[in-house]
C-alpha positions in Angstrom: 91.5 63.2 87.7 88.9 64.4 90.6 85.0 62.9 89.9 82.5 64.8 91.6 80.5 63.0 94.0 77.4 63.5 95.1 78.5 65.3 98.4 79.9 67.8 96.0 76.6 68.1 93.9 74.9 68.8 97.2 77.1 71.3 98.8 76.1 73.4 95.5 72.5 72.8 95.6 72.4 73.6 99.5 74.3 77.0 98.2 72.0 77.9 95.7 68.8 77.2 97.5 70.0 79.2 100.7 71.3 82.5 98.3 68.1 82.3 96.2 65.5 82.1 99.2 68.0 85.2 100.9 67.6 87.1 97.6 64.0 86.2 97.5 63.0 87.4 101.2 64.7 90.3 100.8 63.0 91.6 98.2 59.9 90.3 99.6 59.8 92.5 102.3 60.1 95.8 100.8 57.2 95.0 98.3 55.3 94.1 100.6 56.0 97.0 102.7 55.6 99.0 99.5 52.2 98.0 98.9 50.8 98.0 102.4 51.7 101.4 102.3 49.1 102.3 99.9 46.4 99.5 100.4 46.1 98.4 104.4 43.9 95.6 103.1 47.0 92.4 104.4 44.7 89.4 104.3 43.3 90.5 100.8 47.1 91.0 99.1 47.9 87.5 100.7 44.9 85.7 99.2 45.7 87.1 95.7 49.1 85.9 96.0 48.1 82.0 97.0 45.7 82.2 94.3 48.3 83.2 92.2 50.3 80.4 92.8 47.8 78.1 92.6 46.8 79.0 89.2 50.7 78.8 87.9 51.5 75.7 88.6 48.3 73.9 87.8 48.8 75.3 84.5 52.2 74.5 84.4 51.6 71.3 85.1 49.2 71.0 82.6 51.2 72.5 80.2 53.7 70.1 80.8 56.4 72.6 82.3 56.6 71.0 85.3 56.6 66.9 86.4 54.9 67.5 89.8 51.5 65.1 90.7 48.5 66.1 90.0 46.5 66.7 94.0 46.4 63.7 96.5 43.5 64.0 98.9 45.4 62.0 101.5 48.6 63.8 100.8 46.6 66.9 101.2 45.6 65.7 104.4 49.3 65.5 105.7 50.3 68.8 104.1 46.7 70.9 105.4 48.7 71.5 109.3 52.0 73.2 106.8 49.2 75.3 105.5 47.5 76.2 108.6 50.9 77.6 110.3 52.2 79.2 107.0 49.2 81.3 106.5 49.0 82.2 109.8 53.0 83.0 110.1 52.4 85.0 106.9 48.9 87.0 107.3 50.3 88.0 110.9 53.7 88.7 109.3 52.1 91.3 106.9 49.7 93.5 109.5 52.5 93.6 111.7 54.4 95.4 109.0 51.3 97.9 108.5 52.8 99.3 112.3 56.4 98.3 112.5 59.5 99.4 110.4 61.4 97.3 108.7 64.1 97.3 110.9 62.6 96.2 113.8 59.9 94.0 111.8 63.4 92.1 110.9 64.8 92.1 113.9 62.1 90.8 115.3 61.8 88.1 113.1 65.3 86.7 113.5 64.2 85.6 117.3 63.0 82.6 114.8 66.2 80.3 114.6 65.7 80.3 118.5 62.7 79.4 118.4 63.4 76.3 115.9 66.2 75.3 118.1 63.8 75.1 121.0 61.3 72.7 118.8 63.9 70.8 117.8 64.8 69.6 121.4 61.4 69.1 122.3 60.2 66.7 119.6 63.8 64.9 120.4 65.5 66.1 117.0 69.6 65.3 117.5 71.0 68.1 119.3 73.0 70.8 117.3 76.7 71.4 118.4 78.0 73.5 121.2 79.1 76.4 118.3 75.7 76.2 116.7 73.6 76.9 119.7 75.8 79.5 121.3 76.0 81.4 117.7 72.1 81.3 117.4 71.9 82.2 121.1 74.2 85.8 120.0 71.6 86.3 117.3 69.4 86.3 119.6 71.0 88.6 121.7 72.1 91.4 118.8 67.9 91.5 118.1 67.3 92.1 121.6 69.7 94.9 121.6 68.2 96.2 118.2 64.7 96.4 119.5 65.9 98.4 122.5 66.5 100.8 120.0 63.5 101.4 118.6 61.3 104.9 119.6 58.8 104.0 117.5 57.6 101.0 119.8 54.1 99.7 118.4 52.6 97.2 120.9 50.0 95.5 118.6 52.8 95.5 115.7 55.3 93.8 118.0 52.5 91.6 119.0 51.9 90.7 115.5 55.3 89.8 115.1 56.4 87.5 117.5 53.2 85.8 116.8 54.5 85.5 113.4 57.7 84.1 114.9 55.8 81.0 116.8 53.8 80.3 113.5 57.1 80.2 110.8 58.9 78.2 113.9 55.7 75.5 113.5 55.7 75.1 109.5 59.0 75.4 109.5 59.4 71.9 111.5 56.1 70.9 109.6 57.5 71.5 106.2 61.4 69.7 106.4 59.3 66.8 108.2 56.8 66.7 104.8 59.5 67.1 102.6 61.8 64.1 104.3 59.5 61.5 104.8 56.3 62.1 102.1 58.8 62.2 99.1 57.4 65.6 98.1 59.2 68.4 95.8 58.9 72.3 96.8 57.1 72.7 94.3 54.6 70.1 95.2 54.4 71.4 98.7 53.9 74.9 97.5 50.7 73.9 95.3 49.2 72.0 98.1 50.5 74.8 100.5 48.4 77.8 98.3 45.4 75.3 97.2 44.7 74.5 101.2 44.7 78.2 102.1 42.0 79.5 99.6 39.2 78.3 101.9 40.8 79.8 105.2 42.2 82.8 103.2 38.2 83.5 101.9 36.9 82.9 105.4 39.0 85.6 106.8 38.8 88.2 104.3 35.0 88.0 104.7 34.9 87.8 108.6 37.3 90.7 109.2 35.1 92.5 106.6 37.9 93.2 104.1 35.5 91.9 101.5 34.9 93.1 99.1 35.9 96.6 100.3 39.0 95.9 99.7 38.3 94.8 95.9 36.7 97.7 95.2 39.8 99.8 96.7 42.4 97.8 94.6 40.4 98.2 91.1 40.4 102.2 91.7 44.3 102.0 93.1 45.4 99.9 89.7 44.6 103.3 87.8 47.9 104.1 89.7 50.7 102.5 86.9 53.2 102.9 89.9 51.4 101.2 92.7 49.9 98.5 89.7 53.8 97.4 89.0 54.6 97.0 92.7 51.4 95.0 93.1 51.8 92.7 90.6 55.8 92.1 91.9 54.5 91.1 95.2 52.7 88.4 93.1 55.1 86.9 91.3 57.6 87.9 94.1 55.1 85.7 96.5 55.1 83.0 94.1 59.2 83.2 94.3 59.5 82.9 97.9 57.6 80.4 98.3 59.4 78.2 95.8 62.8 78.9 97.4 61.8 78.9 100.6 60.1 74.9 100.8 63.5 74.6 98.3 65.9 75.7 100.9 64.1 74.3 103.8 63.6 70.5 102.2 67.6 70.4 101.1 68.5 71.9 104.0 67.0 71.9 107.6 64.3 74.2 109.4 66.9 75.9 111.5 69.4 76.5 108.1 66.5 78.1 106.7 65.9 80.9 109.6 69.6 81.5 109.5 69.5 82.7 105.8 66.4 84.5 107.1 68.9 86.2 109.7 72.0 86.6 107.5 69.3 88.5 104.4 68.3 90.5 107.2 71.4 92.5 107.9 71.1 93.9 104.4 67.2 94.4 104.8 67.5 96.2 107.8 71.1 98.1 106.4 68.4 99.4 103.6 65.5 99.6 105.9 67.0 103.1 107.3 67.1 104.7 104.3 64.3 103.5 101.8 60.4 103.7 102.5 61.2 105.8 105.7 60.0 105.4 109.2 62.9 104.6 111.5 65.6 106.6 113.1 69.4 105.7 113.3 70.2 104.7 117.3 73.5 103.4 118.6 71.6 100.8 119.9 70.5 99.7 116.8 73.8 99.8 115.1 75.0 97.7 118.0 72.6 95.1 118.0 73.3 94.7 114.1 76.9 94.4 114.9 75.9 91.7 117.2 73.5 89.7 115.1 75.9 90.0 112.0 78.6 88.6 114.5 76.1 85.6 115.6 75.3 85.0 112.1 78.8 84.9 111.0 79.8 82.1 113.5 77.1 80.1 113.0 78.4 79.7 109.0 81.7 78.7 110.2 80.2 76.1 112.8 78.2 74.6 110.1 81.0 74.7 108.0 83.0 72.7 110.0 80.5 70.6 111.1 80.0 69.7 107.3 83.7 69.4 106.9 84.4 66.9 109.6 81.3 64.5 108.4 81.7 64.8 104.6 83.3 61.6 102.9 86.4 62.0 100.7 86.2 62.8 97.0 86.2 59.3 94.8 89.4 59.3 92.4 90.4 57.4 89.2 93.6 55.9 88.8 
């Protein structure tokens, strides 16, 4: 009879964590997109959704639904740079999306697992295989392609997103460094994570002079049932990602993460040409998808094989 060991347990944990924070950022992206559409006001709708979070687990906690620790002012002291770069990753994330399609806002963001790969040989992190690089390095190739596609060019949106890239790159690394060596859970990391941003969040929203325009603009858009729904699912949706997403990138790694981030984006982008408008079909595109799906694809089976040749046998009883 076979016991399970723990490999076992793990290999399914990895699974679910990678499939939930893919389902997750998918669905992200479009509500996000969705609301944006009607209400320009990015740094405002990402506030709201910290704050959000904030206030769910600390009432969680104190309801008792959860086990995490109550705040840690020296822990928050190790979490504020994760924080910094997330916020910034995300807030430039969101106004490149006010001036890029979804498509190319995608394939923009899967330069990331490059970009991870890079950090990780620069802060001396154990090199990945031969198979692992040159299927990233394909990825990186079929966005290129992509972008090459796209007639709707938008310098301060691409701008905006390859900023974006550098910043998700930096908490990334930040966040699977927390998660290994501080002992923290996701959902630990995701309270400090949203608790840290309020004060930068605030300060921006007032210095760009959002505030408290932009309040006054969501109060008369919530008379809208439709645009109310898709508001409040970019909350909760927000709240979601983030779990999955500190989940995925603590049992995991940094570059594992971006990968999901790359595989979810085929079917973002697949569903970027037809819903929420705003791009046009180019055999360019269609190549460079073909490309990144390939690079995607290879990188599973390295990793896979990688796993295969370092995983312990299964403990039996006799």
């Amino acid at each position: 009879m076979d016991i399970l060991g723990d490999s076992d347990k793990n290999s399914y944990r990895s699974l679910s964590a990678a499939v939930s924070y893919g389902i997750a950022s998918m669905a992200m992206v479009f509500l996000n997109k969705a609301v944006l559409m009607q209400y320009s006001h990015s740094m405002t709708l990402l506030t709201l959704q910290q704050l959000a979070t904030t206030l769910l687990i600390h009432f969680g906690r104190s309801m008792g639904y959860t086990k995490s620790k109550g705040l840690d002012m020296q822990t928050a002291r190790r979490i504020l740079p994760v924080s910094l770069f997330y916020n910034a990753n995300v807030a430039f994330a969101l106004a490149s999306l006010k001036g890029v399609n979804i498509p190319m806002y995608i394939a923009i963001k899967r330069l990331t697992p490059l970009a991870v790969l890079i950090a990780g040989f620069f802060s001396g992190k154990a090199r990945p295989t031969t198979q692992v690089i040159l299927s990233v390095l394909l990825t990186a190739a079929g966005v290129l392609v992509a972008a090459l596609g796209d007639f709707s060019f938008d310098l301060i949106g691409y701008s905006m997103a390859f900023t974006s890239v550098f910043f998700q790159t930096m908490y990334l690394v930040l966040v699977e460094k927390s998660g290994a060596e501080d002992g923290l859970t996701s959902i630990e990391i995701m309270f400090y994570n949203s608790f840290l941003s309020l004060p930068f969040l605030l300060f921006l929203i007032i210095a760009t002079g959002e505030f408290p325009d932009s309040l006054s603009l969501l109060f008369a858009k919530s008379n809208s049932f439709s645009f109310l729904v898709i508001f409040l699912l970019s909350l909760v949706m927000g709240i979601v990602l983030n779990f999955t997403m500190f989940l995925c990138t603590i049992v995991n790694s940094a570059l594992t993460t971006t990968i999901v981030g790359v595989l979810k984006g085929v079917g973002s982008t697949t569903l970027g040409f037809v819903i929420l408008g705003g791009v046009e079909v180019h055999a360019l595109n269609v190549t460079g998808l073909v490309i990144n799906t390939a690079g995607g694809v290879w990188y599973s089976y390295a990793k896979y094989q990688q796993k295969k040749k370092s995983k312990p046998p299964k403990l039996t009883s006799t």
